[in-house]
C-alpha positions as CSV (number, residue, x, y, z in Angstrom):
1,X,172.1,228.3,42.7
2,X,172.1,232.0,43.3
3,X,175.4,234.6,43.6
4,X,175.8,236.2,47.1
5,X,176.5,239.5,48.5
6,X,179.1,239.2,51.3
7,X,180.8,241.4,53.8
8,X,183.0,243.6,52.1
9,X,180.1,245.2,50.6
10,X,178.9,246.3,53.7
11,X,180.2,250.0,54.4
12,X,180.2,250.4,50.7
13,X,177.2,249.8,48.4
14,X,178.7,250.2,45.2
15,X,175.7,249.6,42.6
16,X,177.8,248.9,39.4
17,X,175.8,245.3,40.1
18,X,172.9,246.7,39.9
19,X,173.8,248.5,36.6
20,X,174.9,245.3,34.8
21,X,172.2,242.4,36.2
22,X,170.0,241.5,33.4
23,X,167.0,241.0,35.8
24,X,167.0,243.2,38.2
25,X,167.6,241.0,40.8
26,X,170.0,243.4,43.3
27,X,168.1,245.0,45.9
28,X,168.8,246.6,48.9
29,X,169.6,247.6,51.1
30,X,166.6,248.7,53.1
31,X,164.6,247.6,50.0
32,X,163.8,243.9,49.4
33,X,161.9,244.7,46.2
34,X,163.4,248.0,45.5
35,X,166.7,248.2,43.3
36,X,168.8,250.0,45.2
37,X,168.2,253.3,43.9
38,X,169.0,254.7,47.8
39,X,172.2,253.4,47.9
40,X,172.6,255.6,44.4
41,X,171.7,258.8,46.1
42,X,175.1,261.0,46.9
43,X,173.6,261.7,50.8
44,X,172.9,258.0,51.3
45,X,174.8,256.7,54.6
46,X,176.3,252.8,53.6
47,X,177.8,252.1,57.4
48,X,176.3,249.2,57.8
49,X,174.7,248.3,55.3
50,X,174.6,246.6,51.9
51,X,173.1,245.0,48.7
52,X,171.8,241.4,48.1
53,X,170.7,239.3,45.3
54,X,167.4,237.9,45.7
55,X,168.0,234.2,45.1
56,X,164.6,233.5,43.1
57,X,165.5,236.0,40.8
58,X,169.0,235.2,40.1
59,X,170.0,233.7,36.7
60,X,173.2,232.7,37.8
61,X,174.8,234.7,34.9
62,X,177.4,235.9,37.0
63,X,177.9,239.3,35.3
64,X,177.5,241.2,38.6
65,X,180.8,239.2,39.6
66,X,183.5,241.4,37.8
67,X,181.7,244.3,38.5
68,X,182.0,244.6,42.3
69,X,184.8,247.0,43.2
70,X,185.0,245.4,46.3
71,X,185.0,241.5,45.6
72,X,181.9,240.8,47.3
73,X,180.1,239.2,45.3
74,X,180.7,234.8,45.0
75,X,178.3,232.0,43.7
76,X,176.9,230.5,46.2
77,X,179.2,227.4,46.2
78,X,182.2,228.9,45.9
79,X,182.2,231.5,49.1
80,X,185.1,231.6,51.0
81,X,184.5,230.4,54.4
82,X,185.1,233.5,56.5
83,X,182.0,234.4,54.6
84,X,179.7,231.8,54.8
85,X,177.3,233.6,57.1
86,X,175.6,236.0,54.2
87,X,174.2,233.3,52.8
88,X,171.9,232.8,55.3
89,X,171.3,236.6,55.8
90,X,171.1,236.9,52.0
91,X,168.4,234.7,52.0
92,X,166.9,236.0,55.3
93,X,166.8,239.8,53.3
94,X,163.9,238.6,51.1
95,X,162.1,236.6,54.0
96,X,163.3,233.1,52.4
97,X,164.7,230.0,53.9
98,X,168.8,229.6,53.0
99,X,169.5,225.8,51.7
């Protein structure tokens, strides 16, 4: 299983994720192999957009959890329902098939 980026992030691409994933694996968000160093820039314009977590790269480790100012960030099996949908778009970011 993977951890996914929901909703709330979008608007607000906060990368204290990005600062505590062990593998690099947050990306985004108009970068599927980049790691969101736009979203660190002080001019960069979040409306509508957010991170993800590419799923082959996850560890599961969970550490980007905690970090996410915005709750946004779930395991993949324990999403609420209202945000079920960014799995498949999670998964859709990195040009991947969801489960």
């Amino acid at each position: 299983m993977t951890y996914i980026i929901t909703d709330p992030c979008v608007g607000t691409c906060d990368t204290a994720c990005i600062e505590v994933c062990p593998v690099d694996c947050i990306h985004g968000p108009n970068d599927p192999e980049g790691s969101g160093e736009e979203a660190k820039d002080p001019d960069f314009d979040a409306t509508s957009k957010q991170l993800f977590i590419n799923p082959e790269e996850c560890i599961d480790c969970g550490a980007c959890e905690p970090e996410c100012p915005v709750d946004a960030i779930y395991d993949e099996d324990e999403i609420p329902e209202e945000y079920e949908s960014s799995i498949a778009k999670n998964y859709e970011f990195f040009g991947q098939e969801a489960p």
